[in-house]
C-alpha positions in Angstrom: -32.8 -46.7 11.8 -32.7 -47.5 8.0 -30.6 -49.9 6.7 -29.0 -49.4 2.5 -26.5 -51.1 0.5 -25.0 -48.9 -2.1 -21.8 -50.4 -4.1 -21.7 -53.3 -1.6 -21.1 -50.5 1.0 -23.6 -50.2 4.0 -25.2 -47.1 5.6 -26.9 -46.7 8.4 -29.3 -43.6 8.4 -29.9 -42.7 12.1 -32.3 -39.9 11.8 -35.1 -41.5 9.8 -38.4 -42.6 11.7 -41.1 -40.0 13.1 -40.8 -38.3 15.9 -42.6 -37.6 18.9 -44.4 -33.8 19.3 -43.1 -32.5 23.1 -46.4 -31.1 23.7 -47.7 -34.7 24.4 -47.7 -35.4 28.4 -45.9 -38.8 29.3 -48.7 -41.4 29.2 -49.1 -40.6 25.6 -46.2 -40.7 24.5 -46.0 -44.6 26.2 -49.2 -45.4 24.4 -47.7 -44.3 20.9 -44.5 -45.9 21.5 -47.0 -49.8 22.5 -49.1 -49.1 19.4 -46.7 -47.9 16.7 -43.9 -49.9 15.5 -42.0 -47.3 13.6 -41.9 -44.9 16.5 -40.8 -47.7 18.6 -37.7 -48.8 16.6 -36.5 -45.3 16.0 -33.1 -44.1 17.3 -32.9 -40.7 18.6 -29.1 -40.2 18.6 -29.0 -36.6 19.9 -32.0 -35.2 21.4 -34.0 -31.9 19.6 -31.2 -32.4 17.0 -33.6 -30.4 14.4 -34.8 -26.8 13.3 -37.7 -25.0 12.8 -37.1 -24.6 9.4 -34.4 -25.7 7.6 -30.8 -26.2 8.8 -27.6 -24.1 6.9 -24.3 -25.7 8.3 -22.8 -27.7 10.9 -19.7 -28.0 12.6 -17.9 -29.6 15.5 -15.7 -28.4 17.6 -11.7 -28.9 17.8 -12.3 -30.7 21.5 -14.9 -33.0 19.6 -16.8 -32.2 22.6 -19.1 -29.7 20.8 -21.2 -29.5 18.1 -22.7 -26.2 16.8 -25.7 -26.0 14.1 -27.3 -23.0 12.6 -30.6 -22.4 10.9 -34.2 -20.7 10.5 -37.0 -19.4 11.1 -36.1 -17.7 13.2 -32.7 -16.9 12.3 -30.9 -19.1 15.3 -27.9 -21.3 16.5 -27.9 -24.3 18.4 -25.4 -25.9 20.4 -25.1 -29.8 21.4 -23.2 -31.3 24.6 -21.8 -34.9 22.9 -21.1 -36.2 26.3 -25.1 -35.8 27.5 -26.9 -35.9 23.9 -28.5 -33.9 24.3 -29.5 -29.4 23.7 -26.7 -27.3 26.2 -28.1 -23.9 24.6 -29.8 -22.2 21.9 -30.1 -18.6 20.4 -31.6 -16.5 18.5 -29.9 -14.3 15.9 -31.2 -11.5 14.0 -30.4 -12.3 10.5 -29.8 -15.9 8.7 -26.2 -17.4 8.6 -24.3 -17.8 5.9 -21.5 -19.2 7.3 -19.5 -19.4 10.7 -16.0 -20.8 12.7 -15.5 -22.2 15.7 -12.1 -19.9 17.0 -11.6 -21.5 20.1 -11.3 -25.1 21.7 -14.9 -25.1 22.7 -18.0 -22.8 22.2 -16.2 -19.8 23.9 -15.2 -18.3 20.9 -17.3 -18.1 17.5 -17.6 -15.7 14.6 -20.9 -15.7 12.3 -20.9 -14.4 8.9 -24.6 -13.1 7.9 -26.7 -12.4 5.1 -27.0 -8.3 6.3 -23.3 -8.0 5.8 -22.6 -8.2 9.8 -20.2 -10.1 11.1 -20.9 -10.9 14.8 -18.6 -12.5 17.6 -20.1 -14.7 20.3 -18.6 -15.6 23.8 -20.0 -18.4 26.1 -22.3 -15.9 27.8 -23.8 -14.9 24.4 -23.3 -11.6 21.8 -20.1 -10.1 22.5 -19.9 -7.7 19.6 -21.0 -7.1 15.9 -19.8 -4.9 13.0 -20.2 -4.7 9.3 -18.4 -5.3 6.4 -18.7 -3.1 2.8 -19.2 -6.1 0.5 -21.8 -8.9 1.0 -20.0 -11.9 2.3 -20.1 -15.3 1.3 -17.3 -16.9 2.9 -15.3 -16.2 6.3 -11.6 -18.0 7.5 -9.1 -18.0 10.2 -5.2 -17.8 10.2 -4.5 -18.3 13.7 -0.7 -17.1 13.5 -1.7 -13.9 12.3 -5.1 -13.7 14.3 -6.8 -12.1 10.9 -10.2 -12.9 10.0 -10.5 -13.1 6.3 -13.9 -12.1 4.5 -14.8 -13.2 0.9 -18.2 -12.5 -0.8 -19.7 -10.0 -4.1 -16.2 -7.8 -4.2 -12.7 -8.0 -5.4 -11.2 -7.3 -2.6 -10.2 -9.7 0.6 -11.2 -8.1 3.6 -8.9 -8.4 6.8 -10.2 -8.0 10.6 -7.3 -8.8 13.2 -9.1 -10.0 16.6 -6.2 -8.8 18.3 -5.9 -5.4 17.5 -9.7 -5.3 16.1 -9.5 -3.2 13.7 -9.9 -3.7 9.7 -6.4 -4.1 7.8 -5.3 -3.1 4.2 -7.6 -5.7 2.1 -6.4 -7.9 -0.4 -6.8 -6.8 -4.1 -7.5 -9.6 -6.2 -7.8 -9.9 -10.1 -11.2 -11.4 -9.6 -14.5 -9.4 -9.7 -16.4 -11.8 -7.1 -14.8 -14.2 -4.7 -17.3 -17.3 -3.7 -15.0 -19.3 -1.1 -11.3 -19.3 0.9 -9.6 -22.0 2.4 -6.2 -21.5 4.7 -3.8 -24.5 5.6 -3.2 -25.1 9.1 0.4 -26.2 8.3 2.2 -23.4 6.2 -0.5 -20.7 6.7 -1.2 -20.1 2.7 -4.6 -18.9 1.6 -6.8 -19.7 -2.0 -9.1 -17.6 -2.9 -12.0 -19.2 -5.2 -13.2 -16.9 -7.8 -16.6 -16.9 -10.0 -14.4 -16.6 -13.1 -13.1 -19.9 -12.4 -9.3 -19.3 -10.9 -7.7 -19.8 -7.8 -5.6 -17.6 -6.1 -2.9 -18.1 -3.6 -1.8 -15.5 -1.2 1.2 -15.6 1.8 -0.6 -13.6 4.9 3.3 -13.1 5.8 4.4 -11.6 2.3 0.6 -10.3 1.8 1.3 -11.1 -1.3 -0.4 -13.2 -4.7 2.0 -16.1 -5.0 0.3 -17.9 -8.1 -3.0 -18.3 -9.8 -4.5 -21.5 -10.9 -6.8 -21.4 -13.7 -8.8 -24.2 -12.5 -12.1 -23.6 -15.4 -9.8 -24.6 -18.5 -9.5 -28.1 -17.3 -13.5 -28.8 -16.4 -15.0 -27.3 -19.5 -16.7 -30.4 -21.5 -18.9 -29.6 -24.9 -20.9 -32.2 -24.1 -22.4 -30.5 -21.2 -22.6 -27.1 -23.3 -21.8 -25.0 -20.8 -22.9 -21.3 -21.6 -20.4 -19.6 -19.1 -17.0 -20.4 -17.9 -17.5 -22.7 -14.1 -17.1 -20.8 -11.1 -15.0 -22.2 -7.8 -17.8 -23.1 -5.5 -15.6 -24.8 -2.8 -11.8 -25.3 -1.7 -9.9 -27.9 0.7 -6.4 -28.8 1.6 -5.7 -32.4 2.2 -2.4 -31.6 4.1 0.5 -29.2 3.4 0.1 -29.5 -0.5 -2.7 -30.9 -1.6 -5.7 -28.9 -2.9 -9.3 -29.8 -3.5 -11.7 -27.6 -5.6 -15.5 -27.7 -6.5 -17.1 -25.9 -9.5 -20.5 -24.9 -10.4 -20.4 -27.4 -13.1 -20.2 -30.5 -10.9 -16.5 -31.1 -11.3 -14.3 -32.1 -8.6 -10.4 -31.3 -9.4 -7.6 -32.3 -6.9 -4.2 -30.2 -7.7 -0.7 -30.4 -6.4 0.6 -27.1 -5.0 3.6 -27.3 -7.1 1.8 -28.5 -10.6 -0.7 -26.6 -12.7 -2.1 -29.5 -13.4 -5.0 -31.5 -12.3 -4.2 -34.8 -10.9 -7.5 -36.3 -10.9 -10.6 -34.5 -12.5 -14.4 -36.1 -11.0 -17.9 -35.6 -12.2 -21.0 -35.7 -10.5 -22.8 -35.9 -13.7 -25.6 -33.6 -12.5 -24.1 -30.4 -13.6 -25.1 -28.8 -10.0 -22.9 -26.6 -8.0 -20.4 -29.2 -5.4 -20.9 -26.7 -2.0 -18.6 -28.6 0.6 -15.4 -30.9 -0.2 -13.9 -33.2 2.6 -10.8 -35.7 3.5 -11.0 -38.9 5.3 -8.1 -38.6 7.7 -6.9 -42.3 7.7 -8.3 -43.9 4.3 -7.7 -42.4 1.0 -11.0 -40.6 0.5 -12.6 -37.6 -0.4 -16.3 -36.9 0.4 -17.8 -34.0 -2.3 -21.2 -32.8 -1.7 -23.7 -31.1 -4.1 -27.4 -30.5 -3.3 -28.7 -33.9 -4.1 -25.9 -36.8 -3.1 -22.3 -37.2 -1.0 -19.9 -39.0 -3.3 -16.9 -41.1 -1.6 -14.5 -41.9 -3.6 -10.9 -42.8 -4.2 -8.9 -40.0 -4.5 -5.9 -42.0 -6.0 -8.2 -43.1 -9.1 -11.5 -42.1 -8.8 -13.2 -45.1 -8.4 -16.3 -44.8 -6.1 -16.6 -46.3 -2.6 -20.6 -45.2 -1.8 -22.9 -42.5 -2.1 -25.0 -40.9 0.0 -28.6 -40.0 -1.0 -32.0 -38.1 0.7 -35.3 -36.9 0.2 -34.3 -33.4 1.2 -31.5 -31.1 -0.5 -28.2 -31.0 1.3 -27.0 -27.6 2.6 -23.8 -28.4 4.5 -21.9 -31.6 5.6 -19.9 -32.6 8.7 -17.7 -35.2 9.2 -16.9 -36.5 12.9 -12.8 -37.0 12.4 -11.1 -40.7 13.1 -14.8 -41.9 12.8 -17.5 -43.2 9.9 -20.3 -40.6 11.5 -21.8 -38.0 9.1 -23.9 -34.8 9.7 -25.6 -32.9 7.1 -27.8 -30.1 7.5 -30.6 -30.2 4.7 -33.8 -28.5 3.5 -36.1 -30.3 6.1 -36.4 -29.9 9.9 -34.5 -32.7 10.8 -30.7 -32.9 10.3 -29.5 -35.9 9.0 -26.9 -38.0 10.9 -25.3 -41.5 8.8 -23.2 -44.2 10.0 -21.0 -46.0 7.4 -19.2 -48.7 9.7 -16.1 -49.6 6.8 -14.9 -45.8 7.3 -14.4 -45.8 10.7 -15.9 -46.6 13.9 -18.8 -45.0 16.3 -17.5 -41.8 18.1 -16.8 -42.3 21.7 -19.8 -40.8 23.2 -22.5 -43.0 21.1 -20.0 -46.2 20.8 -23.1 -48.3 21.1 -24.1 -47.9 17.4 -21.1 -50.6 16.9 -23.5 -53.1 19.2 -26.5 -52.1 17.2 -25.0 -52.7 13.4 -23.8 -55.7 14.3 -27.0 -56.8 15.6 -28.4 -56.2 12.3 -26.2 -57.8 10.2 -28.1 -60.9 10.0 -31.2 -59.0 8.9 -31.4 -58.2 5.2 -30.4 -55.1 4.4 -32.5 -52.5 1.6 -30.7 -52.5 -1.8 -31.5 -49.2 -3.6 -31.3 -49.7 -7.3 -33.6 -53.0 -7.2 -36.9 -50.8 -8.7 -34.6 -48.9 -11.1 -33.6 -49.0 -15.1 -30.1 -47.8 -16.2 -30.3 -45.8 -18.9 -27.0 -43.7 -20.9 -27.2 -40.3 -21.4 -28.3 -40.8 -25.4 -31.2 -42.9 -24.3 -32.1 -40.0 -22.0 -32.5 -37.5 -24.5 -34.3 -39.8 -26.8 -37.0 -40.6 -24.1 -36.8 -36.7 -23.3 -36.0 -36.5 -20.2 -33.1 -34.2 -20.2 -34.6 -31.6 -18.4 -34.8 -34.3 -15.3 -30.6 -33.5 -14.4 -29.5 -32.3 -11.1 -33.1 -33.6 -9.4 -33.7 -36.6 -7.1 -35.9 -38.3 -10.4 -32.4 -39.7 -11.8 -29.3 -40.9 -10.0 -25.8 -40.7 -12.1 -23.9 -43.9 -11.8 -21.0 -44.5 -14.1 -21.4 -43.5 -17.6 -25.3 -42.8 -16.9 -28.3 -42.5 -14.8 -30.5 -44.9 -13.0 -34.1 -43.9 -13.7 -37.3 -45.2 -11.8 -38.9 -48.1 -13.6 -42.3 -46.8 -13.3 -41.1 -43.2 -15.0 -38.8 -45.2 -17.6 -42.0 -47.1 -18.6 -44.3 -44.3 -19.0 -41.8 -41.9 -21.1 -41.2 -45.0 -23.5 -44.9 -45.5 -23.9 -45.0 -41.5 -24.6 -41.8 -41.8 -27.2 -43.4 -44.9 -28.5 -47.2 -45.4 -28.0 -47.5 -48.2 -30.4 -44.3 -49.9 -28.9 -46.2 -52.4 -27.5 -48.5 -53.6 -30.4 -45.5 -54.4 -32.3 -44.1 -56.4 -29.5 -47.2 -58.4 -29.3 -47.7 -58.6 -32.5 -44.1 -59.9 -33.2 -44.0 -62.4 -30.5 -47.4 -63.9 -32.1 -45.6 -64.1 -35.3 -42.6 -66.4 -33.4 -45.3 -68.3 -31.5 -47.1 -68.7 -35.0 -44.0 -70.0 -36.6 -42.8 -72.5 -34.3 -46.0 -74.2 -34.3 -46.7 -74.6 -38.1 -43.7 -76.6 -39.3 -42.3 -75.3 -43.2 -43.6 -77.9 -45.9 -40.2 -78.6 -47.6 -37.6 -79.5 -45.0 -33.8 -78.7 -46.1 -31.1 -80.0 -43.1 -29.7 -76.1 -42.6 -28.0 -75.4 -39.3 -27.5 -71.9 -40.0 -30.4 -69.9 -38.2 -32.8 -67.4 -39.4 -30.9 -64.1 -38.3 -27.3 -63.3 -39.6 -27.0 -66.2 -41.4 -23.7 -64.8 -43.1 -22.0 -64.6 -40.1 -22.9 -67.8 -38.8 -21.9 -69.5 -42.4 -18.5 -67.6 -42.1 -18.0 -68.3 -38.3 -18.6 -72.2 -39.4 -16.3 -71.9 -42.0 -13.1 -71.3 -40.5 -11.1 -73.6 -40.7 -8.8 -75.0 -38.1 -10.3 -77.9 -35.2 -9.5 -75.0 -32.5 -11.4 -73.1 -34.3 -14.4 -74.9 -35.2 -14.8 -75.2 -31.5 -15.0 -72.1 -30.5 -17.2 -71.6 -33.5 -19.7 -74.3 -32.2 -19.6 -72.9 -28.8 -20.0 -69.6 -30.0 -23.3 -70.8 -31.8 -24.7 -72.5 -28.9 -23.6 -70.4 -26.2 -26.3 -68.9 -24.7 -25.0 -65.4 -24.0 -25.1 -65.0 -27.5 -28.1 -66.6 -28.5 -30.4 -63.7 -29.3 -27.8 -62.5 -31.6 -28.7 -65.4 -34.0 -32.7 -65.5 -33.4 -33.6 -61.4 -32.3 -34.3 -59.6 -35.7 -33.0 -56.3 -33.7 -29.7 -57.7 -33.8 -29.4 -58.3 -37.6 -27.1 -56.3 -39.4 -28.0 -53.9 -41.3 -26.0 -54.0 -44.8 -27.8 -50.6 -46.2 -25.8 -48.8 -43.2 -23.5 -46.0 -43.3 -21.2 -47.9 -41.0 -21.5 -50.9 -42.2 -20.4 -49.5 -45.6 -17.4 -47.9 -44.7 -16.4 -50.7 -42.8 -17.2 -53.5 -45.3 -14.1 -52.9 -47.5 -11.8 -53.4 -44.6 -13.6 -56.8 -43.7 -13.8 -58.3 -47.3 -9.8 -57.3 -47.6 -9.3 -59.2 -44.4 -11.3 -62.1 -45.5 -9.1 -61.6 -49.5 -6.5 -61.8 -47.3 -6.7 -64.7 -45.4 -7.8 -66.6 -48.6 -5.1 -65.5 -50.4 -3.0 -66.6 -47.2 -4.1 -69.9 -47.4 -3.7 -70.3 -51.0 0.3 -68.8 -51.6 1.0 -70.5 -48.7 2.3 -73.6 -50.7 3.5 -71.8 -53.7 5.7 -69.5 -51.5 7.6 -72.8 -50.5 8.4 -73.9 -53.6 9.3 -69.9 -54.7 11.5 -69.8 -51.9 12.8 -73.1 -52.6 13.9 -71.1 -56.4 14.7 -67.5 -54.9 18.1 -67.0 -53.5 17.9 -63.3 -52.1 15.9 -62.0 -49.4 16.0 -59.0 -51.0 13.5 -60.8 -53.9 11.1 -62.1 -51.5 11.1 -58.2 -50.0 9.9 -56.7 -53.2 7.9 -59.2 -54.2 5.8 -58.9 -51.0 5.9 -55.3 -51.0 4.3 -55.0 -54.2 1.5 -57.4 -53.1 0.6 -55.3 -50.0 0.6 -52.0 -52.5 -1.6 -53.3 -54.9 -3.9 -54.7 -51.7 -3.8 -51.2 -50.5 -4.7 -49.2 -53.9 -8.0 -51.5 -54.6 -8.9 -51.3 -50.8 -8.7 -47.5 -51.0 -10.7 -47.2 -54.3 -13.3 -49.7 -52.6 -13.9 -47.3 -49.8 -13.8 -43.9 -51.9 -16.6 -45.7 -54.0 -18.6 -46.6 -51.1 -18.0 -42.5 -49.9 -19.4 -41.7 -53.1 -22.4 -43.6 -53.0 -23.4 -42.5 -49.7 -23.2 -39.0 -50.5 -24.8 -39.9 -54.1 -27.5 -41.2 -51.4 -27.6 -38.4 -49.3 -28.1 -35.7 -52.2 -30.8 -37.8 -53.9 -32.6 -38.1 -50.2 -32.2 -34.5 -50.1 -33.5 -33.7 -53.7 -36.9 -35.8 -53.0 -37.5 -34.0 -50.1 -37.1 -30.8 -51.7 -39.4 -32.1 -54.3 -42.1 -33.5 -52.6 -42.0 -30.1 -50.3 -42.3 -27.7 -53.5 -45.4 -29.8 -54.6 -47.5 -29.6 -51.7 -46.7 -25.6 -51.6 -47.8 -25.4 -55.7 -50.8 -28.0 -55.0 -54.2 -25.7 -54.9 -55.5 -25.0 -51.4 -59.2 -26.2 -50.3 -59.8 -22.0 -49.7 -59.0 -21.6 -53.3 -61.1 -23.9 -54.7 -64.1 -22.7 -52.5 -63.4 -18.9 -53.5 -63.8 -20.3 -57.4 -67.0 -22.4 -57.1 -68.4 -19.1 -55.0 -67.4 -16.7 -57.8 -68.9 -19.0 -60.9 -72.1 -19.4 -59.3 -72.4 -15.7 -58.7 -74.7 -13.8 -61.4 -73.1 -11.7 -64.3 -73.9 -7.9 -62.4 -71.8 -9.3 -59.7 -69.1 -10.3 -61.3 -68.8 -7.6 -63.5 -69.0 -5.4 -60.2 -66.5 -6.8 -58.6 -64.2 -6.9 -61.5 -64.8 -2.6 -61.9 -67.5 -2.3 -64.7 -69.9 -0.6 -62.9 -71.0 1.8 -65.7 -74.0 1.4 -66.4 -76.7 4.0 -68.2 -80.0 4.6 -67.2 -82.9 5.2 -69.6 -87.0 5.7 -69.4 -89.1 3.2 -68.1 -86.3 1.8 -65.6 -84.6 0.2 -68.5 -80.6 0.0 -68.0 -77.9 -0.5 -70.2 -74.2 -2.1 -69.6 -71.1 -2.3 -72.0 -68.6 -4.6 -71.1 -66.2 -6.6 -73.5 -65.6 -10.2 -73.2 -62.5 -11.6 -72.5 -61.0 -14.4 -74.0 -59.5 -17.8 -72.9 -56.2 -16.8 -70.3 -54.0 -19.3 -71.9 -54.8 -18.1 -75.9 -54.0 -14.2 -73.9 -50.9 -15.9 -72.3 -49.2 -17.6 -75.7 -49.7 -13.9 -77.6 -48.0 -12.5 -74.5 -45.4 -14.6 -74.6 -45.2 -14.7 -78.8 -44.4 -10.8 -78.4 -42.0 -10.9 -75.7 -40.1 -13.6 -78.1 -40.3 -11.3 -81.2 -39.4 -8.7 -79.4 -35.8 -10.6 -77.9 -35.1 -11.6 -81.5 -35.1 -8.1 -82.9 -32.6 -7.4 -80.0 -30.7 -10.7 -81.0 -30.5 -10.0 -84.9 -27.5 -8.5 -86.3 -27.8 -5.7 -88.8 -26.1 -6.3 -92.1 -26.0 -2.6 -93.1 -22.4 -1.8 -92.1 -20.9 -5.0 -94.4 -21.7 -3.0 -97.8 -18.7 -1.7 -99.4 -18.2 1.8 -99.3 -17.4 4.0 -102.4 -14.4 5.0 -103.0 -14.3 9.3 -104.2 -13.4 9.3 -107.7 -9.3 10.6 -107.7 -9.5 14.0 -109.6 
């Protein structure tokens, strides 16, 4: 047994501790059990309560007498007597689960949903019948008034099987192109109908009939999770005759009112991983919703959480034992995992000796699970980069962030910030430096060495109340690094300090100016004999306070965008001159063509006539070239000369025409 306190809450895990191979004869086993302490303490609740492989989904039966696991490999179902604790049967199936109900009071009577598309009906005796359905299935339930069998999976389509005729029924046509889970309330008989585009649809099975659809996606879509696809429903629960719980792919859990379209209470997981099972405590005002890493209870009235339920293993299914605080979850691992929270109920009947055994340990200090770990928000996550990290067991979501391991928070802020460490040293040698050499001129100054401004103005107020809290305020040692850590100085070059200091210095102008009229208004009062005065004088002061305090903040708009464009424009400088500056390959190709001889160079550049003449004697005419910049000025000269003759106007057409001499 393993002992946790999470939110002051504690939980009893029931199936941790190793376990004993059967293969071992008897004497063994009583040798282990002298020598090993772990083995020894461990509490086997129900006996062989594991799987081969990994266990799918539990459930217990309406009797509470019964309670039925599935798993692999191989494919197979087991089934545990409460009263004995221990295996009454086991069998083998030919494909995996995917889901299955318990029809009758006990064992007698149970339908399995499988990954093959059957659907296969077991009786006490074993396999009573099996047939398949068109669609792969995802999701099976029961209206007992009706005795249909509905069947949910990759179609639009409801399918309907009545047990008592057996024989398939008109199906349901939904507007969805793929249904992921169904629910039907044992009170009124309606069924919903979760959809992977994110609605919920409610049908009568007397009326077979869609009587409303609840587009459940528009109220769980957040930008900062930057969702790339609308959420799907995952999982469905009624909490009574009108009350509705629903899961999405996204990790939100929404809990509607039949008769509202509206969301009365929207929770996160913050791990953006698909919730597979949602559940009610009967007697308290809880809902348990499960994902693959953690079982959240919380308050369904506001929220708030109560505990949380963690493992090393991925959870596949959860069961809760009803009237009691016992849990079951099938997981990823052989073992299934069975938790006792004592503050939501007591021990079941059949093991009420867990109530002896928690109080026993009471006195004996209990595990607290967030004593290694660093909170850290969700900025802080992506600036240490480890984003990537959501939805696995490395981070924990509490609140409005995650708790991450201490050792894994160190080592990603030595990685973000290798030299993190020298400057810590080295600042902390500067303050050891500087309290031991004392400063040669000694002025009295109380005001310390960070944000000496706000002290000044803190010890300035006026007022004895005041000054009080001011001197407490100083001295107080909650706020002592405030006044001595450099990282808390204010920064006055700051966007946000600039934009806020206008409204500060007009509440400072205003309290001075407060202070100061407060005298003179007596004596104007004294003069005045309308209110109606005192109201425009007043009003005009507050208007002409409100035109300089919005010029104040347009200018200091204006210089942070001047700011931002000259930032911008030095960049853009600085870039263009490294992509003129000369390359090192450029320099090398010069050096390698100077120190070439003139044959090459004149072969490379295409004067490779040459004559021939007796006696081996050759003969080569090239012309020399003069300097590029004297070529480049005539170029340009005659490109100008030539733009001026287009430019000059011709004069021709101003001379005066002759008039023909009149006859």
């Amino acid at each position: 047994m393993q002992v946790s306190e999470i939110d002051n809450v504690k939980i009893y895990n029931l199936s941790v501790g190793k376990s004993l191979p059967d293969w071992l004869t008897e004497r063994k086993k009583r040798a282990l059990l002298k020598k090993n302490v772990d083995i020894r303490r461990r509490i086997e609740l129900i006996q062989e309560f594991d799987m081969p492989g990994v266990s799918t989904s539990l459930r217990v039966s309406k009797d509470g007498q019964y309670i039925m696991a599935t798993g692999i490999y191989k494919p197979r179902v087991k089934c545990f007597d409460v009263n004995n604790l221990s295996l009454k049967f086991e069998r083998c199936l030919d494909s995996e689960v995917v889901k299955f109900e318990i029809l009758s009071e006990d064992y007698s009577k149970i339908v399995f949903l499988q990954c093959d598309r059957y659907v296969e009906f077991h009786v006490g005796h074993g396999r009573h019948y099996r047939l398949r359905v068109p669609r792969f299935g995802r999701d099976i339930a029961y209206h007992q008034p009706s005795c249909d069998l509905f069947v949910v999976g990759a179609s639009s389509e409801v399918y309907r099987l009545n047990l008592e005729l057996g024989q398939f029924l008109a199906p349901y046509a939904t507007k969805a192109h793929e249904i992921n889970c169904c629910a039907v309330n044992e009170e009124h008989g309606l069924l919903i109908l979760g959809t992977e585009s994110g609605h919920v649809e409610a049908w009568d099975p007397r009326t077979k009939s869609r009587q409303g659809v609840l587009d459940c996606a528009l109220h769980c879509t957040d930008s900062e999770y930057k969702n790339d696809k609308l959420p799907a429903i995952t999982a469905a629960k009624f909490d009574g005759p009108l009350r509705i719980g629903v899961g999405t792919s996204t990790g939100h859990v929404l809990l509607y009112d039949i008769r509202s379209s509206k969301p009365l209470l929207v929770k996160d997981h913050m791990n953006e991983i698909p919730i597979k099972v949602i559940e009610f405590h009967k007697q308290m005002n809880y809902v348990y919703s499960m994902d693959s890493t953690v079982v959240k209870i919380w308050d369904k009235n506001t929220g708030k959480q109560y505990t949380s339920i963690e493992s090393s293993a991925d959870f596949n299914d959860l069961c809760v034992i009803p009237n009691t605080g016992l849990n079951l979850m099938a997981v990823e691992d052989q073992k299934m995992q069975i938790y006792y929270v004592p503050s939501l109920g007591p021990a079941p009947r059949w093991c009420a000796f867990l109530d002896n055994l928690t109080e026993e340990l009471e006195s004996s200090a209990s595990q607290t699970v967030y004593d290694d770990y660093k909170f850290i928000t969700k900025q802080e996550l992506e600036s240490l980069g480890l984003d990537h990290l959501l939805g696995t067991n490395l981070l924990r979501a509490y609140m409005h962030g995650y708790f991450v391991d201490v050792r894994l928070y160190k080592r990603a802020k030595s990685i973000a910030d290798p030299f993190a460490f020298e400057q810590y040293k080295k600042r902390k040698i500067r303050e050891k430096i500087e309290q031991e050499r004392p400063s040669r001129l000694k002025v009295e100054d109380n005001l310390p060495k960070v944000n000496r401004d706000l002290a000044s103005k803190l010890m300035d107020d006026s007022g004895t109340k005041k000054k009080k809290q001011t001197t407490n305020l100083l001295k107080d040692d909650r706020f002592k690094a405030m006044f001595e850590n450099p990282d808390f100085e204010v920064d006055r070059e700051a966007e946000e300090y600039r934009l806020l200091n206008p409204v500060l210095s007009r509440l400072d102008k205003s309290k001075e100016k407060k202070v100061e009229s407060e005298p003179m208004q007596m004596e104007e009062t004294e003069d005045k004999d309308s209110d109606m005065e005192l109201y425009e004088t007043s009003e005009s002061e507050s208007s002409d306070e409100d035109r300089s305090w919005v010029k104040e903040v347009k200018k200091q708009h204006k210089f942070i965008r001047n700011k931002a464009r000259r930032e911008d424009e030095e960049e853009e400088q600085s870039h263009n001159e490294k992509d003129t500056r000369p390359s090192t390959n450029i320099i090398k190709s010069i050096t390698r063509v100077s120190k070439a001889s003139l044959g090459n160079r004149l072969a490379k550049e295409g004067f490779t006539t040459m004559v021939s003449n007796a006696g081996g004697n050759r003969e080569m005419k090239f012309s020399m070239r003069g300097k590029k910049s004297e070529s480049e000025h005539k170029r340009k000269m005659q490109k100008h000369h030539q733009e001026r003759k287009q430019l000059v106007r011709r004069t021709g057409f101003l001379t005066k025409k002759r008039l023909p001499k009149s006859l």
